[in-house]
N, CA, C and O atoms as a GROMACS GRO file, in nm:
protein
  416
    1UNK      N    1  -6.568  -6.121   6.291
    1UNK     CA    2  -6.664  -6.090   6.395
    1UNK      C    3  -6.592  -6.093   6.528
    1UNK      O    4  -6.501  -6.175   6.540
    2UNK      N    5  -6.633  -5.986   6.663
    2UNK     CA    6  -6.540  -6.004   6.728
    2UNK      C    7  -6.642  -6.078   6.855
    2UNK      O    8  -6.753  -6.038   6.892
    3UNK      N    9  -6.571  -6.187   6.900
    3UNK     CA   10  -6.634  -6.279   6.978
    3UNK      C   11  -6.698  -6.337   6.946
    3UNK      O   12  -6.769  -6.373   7.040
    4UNK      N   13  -6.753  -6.417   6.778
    4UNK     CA   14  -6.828  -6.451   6.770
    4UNK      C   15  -6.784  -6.550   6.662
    4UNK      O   16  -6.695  -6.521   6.583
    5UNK      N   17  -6.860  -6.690   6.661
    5UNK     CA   18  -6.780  -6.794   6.533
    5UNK      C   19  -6.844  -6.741   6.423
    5UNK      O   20  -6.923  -6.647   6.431
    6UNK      N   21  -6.807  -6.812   6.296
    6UNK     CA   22  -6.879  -6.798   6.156
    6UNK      C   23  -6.862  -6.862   6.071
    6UNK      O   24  -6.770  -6.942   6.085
    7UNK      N   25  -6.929  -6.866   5.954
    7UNK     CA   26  -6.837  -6.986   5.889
    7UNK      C   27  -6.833  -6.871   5.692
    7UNK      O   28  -6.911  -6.786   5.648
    8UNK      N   29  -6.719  -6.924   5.639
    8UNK     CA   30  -6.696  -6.902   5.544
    8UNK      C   31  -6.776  -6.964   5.449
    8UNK      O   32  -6.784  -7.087   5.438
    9UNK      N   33  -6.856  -6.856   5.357
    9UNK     CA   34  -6.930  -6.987   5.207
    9UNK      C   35  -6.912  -6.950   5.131
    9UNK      O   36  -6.919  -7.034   5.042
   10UNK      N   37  -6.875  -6.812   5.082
   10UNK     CA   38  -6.790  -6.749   4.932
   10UNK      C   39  -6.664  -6.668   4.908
   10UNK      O   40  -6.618  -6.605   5.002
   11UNK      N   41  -6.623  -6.666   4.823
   11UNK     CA   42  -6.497  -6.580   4.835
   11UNK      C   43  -6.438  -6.581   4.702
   11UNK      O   44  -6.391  -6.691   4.672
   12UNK      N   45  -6.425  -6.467   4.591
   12UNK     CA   46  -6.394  -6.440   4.491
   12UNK      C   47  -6.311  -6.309   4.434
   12UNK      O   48  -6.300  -6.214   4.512
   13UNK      N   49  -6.267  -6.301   4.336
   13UNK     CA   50  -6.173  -6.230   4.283
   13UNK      C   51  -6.241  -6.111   4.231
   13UNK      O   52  -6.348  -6.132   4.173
   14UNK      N   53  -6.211  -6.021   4.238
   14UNK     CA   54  -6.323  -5.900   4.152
   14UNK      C   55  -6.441  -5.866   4.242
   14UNK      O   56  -6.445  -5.922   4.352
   15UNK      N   57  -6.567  -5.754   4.197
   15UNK     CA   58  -6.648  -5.724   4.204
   15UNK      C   59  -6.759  -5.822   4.292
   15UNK      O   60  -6.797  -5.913   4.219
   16UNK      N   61  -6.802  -5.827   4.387
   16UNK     CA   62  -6.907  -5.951   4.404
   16UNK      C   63  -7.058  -5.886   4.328
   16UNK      O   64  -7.099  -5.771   4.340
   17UNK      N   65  -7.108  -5.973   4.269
   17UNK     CA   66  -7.225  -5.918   4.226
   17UNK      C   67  -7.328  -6.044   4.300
   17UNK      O   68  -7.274  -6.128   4.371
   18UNK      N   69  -7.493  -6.049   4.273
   18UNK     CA   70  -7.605  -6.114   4.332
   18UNK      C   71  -7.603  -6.271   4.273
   18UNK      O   72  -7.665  -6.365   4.323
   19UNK      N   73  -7.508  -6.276   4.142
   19UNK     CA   74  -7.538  -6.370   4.079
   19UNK      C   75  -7.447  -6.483   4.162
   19UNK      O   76  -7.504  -6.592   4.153
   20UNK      N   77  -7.338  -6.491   4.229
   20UNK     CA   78  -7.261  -6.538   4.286
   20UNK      C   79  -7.309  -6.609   4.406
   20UNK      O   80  -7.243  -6.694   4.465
   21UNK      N   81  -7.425  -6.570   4.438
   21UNK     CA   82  -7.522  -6.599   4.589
   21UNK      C   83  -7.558  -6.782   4.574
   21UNK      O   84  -7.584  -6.867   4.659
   22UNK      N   85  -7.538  -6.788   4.373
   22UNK     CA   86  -7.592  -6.935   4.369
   22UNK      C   87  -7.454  -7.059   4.400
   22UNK      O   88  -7.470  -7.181   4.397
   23UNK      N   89  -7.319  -6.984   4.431
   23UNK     CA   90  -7.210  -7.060   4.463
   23UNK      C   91  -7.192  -7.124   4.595
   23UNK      O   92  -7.156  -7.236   4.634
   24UNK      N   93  -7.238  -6.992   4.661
   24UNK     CA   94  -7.227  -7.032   4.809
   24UNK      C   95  -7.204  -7.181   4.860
   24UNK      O   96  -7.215  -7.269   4.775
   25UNK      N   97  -7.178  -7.213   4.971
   25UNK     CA   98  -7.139  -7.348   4.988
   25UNK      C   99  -7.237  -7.337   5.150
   25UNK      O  100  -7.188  -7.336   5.262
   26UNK      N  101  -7.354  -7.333   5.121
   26UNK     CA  102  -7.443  -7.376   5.293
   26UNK      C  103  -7.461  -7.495   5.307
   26UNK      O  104  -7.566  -7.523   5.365
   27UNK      N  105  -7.371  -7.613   5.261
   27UNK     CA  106  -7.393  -7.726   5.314
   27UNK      C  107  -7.302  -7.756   5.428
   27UNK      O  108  -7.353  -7.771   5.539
   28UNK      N  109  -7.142  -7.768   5.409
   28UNK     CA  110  -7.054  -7.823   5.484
   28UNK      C  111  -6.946  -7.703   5.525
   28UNK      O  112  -6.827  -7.715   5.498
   29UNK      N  113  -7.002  -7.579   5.596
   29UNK     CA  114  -6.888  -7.469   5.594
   29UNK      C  115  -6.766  -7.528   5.743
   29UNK      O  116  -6.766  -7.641   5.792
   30UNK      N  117  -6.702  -7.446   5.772
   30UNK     CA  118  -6.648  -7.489   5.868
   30UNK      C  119  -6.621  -7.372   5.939
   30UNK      O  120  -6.595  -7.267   5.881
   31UNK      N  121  -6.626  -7.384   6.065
   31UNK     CA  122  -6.687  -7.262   6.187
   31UNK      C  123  -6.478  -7.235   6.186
   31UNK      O  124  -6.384  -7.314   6.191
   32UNK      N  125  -6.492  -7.060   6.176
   32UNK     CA  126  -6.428  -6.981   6.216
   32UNK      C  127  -6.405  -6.856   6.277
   32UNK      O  128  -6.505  -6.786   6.266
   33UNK      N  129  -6.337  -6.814   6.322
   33UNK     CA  130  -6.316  -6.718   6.403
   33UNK      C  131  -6.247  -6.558   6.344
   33UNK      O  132  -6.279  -6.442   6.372
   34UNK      N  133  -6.144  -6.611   6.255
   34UNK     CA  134  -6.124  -6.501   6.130
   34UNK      C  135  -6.064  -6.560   5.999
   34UNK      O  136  -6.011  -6.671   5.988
   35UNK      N  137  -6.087  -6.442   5.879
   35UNK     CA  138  -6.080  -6.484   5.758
   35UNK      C  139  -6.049  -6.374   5.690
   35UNK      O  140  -6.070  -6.256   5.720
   36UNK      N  141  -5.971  -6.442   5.550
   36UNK     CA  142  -5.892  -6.281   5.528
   36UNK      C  143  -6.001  -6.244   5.379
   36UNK      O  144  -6.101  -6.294   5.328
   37UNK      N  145  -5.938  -6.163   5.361
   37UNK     CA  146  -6.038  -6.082   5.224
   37UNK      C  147  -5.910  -6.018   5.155
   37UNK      O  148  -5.820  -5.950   5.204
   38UNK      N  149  -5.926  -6.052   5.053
   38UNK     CA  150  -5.738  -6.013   4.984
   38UNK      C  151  -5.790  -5.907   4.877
   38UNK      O  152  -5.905  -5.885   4.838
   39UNK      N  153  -5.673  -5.850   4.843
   39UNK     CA  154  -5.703  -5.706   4.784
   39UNK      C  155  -5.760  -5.758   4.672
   39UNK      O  156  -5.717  -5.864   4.625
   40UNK      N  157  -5.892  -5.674   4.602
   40UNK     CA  158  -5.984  -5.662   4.506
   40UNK      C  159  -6.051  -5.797   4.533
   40UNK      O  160  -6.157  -5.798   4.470
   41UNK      N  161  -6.044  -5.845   4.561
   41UNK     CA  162  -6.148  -5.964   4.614
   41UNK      C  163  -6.240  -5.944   4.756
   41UNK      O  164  -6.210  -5.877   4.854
   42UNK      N  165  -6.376  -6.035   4.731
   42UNK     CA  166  -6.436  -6.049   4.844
   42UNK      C  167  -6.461  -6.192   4.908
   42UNK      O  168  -6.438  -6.301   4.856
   43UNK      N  169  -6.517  -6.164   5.040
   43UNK     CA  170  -6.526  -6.261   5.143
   43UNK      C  171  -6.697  -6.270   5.188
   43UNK      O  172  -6.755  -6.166   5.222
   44UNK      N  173  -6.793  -6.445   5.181
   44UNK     CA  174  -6.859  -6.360   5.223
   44UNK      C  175  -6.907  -6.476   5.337
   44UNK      O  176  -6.887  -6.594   5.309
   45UNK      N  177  -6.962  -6.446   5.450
   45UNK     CA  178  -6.998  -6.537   5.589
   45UNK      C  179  -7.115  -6.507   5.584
   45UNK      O  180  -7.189  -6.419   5.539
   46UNK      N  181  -7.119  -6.651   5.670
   46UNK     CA  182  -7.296  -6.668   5.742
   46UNK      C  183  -7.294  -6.692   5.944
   46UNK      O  184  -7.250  -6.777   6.021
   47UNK      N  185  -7.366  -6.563   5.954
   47UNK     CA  186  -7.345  -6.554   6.133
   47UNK      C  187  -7.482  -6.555   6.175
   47UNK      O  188  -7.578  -6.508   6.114
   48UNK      N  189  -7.484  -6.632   6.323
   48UNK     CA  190  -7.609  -6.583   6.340
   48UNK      C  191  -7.596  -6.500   6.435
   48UNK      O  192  -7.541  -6.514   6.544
   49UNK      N  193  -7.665  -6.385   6.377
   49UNK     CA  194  -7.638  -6.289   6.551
   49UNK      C  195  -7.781  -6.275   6.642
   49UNK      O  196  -7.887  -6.224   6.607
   50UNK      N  197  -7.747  -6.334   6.763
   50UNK     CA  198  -7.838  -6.408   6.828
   50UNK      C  199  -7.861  -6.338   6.948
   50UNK      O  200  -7.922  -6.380   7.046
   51UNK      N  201  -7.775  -6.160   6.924
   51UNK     CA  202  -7.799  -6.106   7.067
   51UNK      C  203  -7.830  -5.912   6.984
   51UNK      O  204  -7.787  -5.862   6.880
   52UNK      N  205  -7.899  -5.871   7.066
   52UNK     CA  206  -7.954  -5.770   6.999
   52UNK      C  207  -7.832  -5.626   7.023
   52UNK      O  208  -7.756  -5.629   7.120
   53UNK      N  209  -7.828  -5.528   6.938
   53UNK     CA  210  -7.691  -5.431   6.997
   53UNK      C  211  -7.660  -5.446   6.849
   53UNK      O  212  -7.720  -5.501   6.757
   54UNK      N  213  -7.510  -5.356   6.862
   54UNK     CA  214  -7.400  -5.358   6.762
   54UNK      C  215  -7.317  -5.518   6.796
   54UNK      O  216  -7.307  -5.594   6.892
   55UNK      N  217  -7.268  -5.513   6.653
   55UNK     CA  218  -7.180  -5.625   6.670
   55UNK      C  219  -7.044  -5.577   6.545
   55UNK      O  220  -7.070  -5.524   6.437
   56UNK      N  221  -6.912  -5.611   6.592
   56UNK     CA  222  -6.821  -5.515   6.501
   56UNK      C  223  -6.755  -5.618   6.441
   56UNK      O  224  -6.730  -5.716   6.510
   57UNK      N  225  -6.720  -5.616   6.316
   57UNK     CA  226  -6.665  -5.666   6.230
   57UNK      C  227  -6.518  -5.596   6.153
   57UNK      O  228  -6.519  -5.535   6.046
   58UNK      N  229  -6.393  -5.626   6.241
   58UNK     CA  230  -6.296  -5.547   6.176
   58UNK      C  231  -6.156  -5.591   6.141
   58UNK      O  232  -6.129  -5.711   6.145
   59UNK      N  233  -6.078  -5.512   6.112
   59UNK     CA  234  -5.967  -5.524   6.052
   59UNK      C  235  -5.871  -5.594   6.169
   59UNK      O  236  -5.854  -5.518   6.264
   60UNK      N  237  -5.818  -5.700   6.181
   60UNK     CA  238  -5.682  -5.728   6.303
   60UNK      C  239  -5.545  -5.649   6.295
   60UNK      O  240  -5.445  -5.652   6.366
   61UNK      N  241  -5.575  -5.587   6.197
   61UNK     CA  242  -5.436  -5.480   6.139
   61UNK      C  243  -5.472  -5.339   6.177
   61UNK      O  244  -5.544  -5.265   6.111
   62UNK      N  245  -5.400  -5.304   6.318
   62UNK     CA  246  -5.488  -5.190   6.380
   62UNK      C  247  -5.422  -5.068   6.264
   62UNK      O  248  -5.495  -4.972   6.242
   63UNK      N  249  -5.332  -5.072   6.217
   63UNK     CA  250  -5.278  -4.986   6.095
   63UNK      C  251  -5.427  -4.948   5.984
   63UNK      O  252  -5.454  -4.846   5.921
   64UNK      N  253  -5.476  -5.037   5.992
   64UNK     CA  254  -5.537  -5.006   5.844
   64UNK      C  255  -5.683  -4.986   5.936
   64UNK      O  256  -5.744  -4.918   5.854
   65UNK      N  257  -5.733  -4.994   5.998
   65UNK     CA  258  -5.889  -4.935   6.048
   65UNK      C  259  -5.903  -4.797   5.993
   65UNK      O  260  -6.021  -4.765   5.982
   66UNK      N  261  -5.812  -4.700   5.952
   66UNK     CA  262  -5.824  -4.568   5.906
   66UNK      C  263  -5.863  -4.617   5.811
   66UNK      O  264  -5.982  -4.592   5.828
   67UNK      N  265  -5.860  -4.661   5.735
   67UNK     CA  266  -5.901  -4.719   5.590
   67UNK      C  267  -6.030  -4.762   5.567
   67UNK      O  268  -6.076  -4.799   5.459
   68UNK      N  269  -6.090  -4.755   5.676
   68UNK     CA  270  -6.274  -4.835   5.643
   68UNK      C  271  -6.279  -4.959   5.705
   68UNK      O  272  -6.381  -5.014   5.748
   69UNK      N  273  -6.124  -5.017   5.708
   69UNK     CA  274  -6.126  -5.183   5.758
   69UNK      C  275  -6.266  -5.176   5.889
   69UNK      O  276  -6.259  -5.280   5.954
   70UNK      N  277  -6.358  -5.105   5.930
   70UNK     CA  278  -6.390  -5.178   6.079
   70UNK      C  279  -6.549  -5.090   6.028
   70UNK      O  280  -6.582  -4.980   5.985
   71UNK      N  281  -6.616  -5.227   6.070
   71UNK     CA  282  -6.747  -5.181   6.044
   71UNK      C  283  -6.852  -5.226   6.135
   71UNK      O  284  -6.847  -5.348   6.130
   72UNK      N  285  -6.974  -5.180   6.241
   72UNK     CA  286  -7.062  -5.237   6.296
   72UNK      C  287  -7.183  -5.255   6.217
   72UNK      O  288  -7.219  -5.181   6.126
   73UNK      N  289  -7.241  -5.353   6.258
   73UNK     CA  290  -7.384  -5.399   6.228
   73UNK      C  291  -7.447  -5.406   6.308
   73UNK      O  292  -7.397  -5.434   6.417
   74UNK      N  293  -7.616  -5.381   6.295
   74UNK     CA  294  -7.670  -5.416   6.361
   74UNK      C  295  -7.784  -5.452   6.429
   74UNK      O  296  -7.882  -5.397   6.378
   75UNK      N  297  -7.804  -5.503   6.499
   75UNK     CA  298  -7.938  -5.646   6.534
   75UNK      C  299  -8.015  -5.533   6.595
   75UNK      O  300  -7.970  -5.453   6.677
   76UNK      N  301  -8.186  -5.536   6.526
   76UNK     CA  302  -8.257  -5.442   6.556
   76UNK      C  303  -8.261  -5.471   6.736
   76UNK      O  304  -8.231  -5.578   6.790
   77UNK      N  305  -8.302  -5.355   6.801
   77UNK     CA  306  -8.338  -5.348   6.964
   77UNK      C  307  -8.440  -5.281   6.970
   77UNK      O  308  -8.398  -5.167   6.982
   78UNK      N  309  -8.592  -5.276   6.968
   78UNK     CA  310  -8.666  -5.186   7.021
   78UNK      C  311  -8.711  -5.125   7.128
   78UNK      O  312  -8.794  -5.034   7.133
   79UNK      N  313  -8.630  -5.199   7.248
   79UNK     CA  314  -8.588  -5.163   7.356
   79UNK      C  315  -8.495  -5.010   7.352
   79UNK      O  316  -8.412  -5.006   7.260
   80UNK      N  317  -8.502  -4.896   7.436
   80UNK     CA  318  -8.486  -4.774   7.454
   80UNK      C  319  -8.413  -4.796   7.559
   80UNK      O  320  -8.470  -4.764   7.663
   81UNK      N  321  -8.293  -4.843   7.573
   81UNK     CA  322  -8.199  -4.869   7.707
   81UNK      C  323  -8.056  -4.860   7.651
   81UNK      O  324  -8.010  -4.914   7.551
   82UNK      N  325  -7.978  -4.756   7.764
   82UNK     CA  326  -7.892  -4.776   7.738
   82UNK      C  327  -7.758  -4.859   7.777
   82UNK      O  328  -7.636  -4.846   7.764
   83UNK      N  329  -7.866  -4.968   7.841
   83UNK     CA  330  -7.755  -5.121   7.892
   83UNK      C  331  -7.756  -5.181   7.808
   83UNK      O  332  -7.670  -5.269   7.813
   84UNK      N  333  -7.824  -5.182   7.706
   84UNK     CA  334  -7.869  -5.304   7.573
   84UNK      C  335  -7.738  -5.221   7.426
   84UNK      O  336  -7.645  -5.274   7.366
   85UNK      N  337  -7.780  -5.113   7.422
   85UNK     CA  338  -7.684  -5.043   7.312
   85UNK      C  339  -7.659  -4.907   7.355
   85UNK      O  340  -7.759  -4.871   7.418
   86UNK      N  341  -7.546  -4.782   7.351
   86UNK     CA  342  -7.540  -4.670   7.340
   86UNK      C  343  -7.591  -4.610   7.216
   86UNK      O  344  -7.658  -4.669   7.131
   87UNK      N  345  -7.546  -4.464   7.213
   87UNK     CA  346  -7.546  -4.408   7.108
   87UNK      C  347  -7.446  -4.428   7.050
   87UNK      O  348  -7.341  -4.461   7.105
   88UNK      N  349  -7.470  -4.404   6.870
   88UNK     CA  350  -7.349  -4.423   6.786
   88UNK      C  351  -7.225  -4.288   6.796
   88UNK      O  352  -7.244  -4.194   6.719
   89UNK      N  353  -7.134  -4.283   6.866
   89UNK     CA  354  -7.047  -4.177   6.893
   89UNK      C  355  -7.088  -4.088   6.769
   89UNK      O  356  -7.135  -4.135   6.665
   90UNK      N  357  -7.061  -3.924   6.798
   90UNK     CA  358  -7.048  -3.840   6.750
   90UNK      C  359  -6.950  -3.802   6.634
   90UNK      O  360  -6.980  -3.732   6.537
   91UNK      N  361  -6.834  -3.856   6.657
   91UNK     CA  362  -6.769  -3.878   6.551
   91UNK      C  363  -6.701  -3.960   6.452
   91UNK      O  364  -6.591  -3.953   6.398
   92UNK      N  365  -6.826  -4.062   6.445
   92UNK     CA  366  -6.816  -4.180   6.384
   92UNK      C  367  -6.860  -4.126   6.244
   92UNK      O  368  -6.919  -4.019   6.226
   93UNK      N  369  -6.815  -4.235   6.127
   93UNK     CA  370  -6.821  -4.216   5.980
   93UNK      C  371  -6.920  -4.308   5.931
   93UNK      O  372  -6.942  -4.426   5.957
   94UNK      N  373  -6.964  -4.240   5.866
   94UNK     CA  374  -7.113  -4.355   5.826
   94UNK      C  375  -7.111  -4.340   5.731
   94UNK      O  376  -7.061  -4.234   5.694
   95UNK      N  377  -7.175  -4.454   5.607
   95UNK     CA  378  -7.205  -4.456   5.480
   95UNK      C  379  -7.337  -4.503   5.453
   95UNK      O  380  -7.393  -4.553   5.551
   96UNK      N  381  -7.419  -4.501   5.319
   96UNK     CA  382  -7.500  -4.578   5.285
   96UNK      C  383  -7.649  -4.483   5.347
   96UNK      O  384  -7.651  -4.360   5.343
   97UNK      N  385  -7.729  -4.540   5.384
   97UNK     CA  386  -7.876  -4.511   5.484
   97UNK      C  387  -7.827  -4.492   5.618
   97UNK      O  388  -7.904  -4.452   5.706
   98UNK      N  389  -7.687  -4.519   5.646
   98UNK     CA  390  -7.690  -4.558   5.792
   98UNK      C  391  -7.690  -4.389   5.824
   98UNK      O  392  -7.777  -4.376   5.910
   99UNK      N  393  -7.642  -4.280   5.799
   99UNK     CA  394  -7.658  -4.210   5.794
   99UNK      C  395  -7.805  -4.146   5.884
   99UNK      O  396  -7.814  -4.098   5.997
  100UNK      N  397  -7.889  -4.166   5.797
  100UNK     CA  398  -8.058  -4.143   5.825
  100UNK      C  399  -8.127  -4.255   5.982
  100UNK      O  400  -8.242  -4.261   6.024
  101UNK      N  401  -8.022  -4.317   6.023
  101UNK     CA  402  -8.092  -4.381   6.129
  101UNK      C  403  -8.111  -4.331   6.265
  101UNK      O  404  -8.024  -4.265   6.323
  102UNK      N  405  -8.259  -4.370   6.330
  102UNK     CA  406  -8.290  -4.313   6.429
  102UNK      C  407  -8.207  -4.314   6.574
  102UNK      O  408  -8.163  -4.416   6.628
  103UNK      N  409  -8.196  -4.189   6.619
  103UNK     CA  410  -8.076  -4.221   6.752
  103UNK      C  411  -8.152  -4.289   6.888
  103UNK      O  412  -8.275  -4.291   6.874
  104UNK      N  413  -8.124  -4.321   6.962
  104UNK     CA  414  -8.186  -4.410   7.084
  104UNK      C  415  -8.246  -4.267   7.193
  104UNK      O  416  -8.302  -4.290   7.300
   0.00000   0.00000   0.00000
């Protein structure tokens, strides 16, 4: 997350599937700033995002962002301003629903 703490509660080898959600560790995590995700394995955090907008989550290896490494999320705004969030650039790559989302 960029500017923002988090803490680590799963992280496994292979595929993550739903069933893994019962490993998690939300008792005693410990607040960080970054964390790696190693090839074929995943990583997974708990943030609170406590301010409305995009918030970006990416690769520190500016080499590999071509790769998918860098992804935004983001905290609904029903506010129509463009001091709070822009538009999502024009030639940005989207996957999933994000696709279908409404522009500001």
């Amino acid at each position: 997350m960029d500017g923002s703490s988090f803490y680590v509660v799963g992280f496994g080898k292979g595929k993550w599937t739903p069933d893994v959600r019962r490993t998690y560790n939300l008792v005693d995590g410990i607040t960080r700033y970054t964390t790696q995700v190693y090839p074929n394995s995943w990583t997974t955090i708990l943030v609170s995002l406590d301010n409305k907008g995009m918030w970006n989550l990416r690769s520190a290896i500016w080499e590999n962002r071509y790769l998918g490494q860098d992804l935004y999320m983001r905290v609904w705004n029903n506010e129509q301003s463009l001091y709070t969030e822009t538009n999502v650039p024009l030639n940005a790559l989207f996957c999933s629903k994000a696709k279908h989302l409404p522009k500001l």
